[in-house]
N, C-alpha and C positions, 0 to 999 in steps of 0.2 A: 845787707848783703855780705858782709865782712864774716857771719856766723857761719853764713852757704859756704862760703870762698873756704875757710876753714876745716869746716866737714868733708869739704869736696875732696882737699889735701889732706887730710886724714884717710878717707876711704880709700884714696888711691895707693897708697903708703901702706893700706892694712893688704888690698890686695895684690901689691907687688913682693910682699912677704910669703915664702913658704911655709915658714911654722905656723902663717897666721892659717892660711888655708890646708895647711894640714889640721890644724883644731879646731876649725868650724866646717872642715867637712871630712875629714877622713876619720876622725878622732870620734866622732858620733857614729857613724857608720859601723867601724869598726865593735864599739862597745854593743850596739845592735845587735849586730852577729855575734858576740861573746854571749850574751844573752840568751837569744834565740839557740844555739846548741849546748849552754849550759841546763837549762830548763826539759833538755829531751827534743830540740828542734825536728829538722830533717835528719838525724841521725835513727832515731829509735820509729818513726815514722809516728803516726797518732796516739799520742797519750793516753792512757789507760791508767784511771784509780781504782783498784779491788772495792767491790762492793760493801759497805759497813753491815755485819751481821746482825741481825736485831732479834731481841725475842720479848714477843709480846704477852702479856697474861694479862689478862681480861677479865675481871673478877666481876665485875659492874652490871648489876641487873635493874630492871627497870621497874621502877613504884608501880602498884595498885592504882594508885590514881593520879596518874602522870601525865601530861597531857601531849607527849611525846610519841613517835611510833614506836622508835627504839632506844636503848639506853646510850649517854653519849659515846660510852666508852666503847661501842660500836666502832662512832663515826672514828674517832681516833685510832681503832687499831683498824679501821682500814684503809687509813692514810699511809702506813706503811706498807700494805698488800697493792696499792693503786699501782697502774701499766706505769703512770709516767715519774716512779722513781723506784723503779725496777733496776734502772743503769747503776744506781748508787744505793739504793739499799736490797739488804734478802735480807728479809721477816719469815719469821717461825712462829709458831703457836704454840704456849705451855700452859702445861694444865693450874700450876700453883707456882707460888715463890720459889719455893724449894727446890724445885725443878729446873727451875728459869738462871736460879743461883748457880746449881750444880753445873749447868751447862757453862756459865760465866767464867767461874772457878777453872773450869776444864780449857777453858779456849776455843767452846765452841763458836762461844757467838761473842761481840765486843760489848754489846750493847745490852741493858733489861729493861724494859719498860714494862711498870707495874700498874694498872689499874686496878685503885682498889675496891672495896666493894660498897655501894652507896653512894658513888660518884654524883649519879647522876639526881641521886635525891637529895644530898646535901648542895647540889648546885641548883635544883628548884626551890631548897629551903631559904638559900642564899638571898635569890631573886627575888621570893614573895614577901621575904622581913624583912630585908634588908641590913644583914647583920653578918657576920662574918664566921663561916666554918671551915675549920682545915681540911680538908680534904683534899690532894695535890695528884698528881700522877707521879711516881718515884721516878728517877733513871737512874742506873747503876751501871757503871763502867767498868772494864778490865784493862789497865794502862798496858799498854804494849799487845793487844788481843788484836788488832788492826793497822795499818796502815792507812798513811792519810788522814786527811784533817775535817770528816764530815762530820764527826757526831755534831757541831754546831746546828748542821742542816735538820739534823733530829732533833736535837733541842727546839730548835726556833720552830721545828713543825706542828710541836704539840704544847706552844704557848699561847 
């Protein structure tokens, strides 16, 4: 009982202190709200990140005898064109690298995603030998082309 009787006289001692209950409740509260309107709280009203520009070139055609409907590199460049990341990314379509670059270079767009061509047969070739071919999707950035921290969400999209 002696440990209660102790604690008991502590606690009362912590809340008959004002600095104590200013730091365990004003002092959090406070940092809260420092937070909340440093971040863009109710001052700016709902937060809005610029869309990350993307441009897609799709080189990748489908084998002869591939037992697939379409080439993969379909299904990947319409991962970017999809309703539900409209908010956060705009995709374009280029015809070649060179193009896709120019535009990079320019500030058109932040982002290049390069499918190259044979994706999807060196990814069946992969599967049936069991043996390892490089074949990758590029991505090429333009440091300071964007705002915001999304290309992450592109990267990890087409891992």
């Amino acid at each position: 009982m002696k440990i209660l009787d102790i604690a008991l006289k502590d606690l009362t001692r912590s809340f008959r202190s004002a600095f104590a209950i200013g730091m365990m409740v004003i002092a959090p509260l406070m940092l809260t709200g420092l937070i909340y309107f440093a971040f863009g709280g109710a001052s700016k009203g709902t937060p809005q990140m610029p869309a990350v520009k993307v441009g897609v070139v799709n080189l990748d055609v489908l084998p002869a005898d591939a037992p697939l409907d379409a080439p993969l590199g379909d299904n990947i460049r319409s991962m970017f064109f999809d309703e539900s990341v409209v908010s956060w990314i705009s995709a374009a379509d280029y015809k070649d690298e060179a193009s896709a670059r120019s535009a990079l270079d320019n500030q058109e767009i932040g982002v290049v995603v390069i499918i190259p061509q044979g994706f999807t047969e060196h990814y069946l070739i992969d599967l049936s030998n069991k043996h390892r071919i490089n074949s990758r999707v590029a991505i090429f950035l333009k440091e300071g082309a964007f705002e915001g921290a999304r290309v992450e969400f592109v990267q990890e999209a087409i891992r």
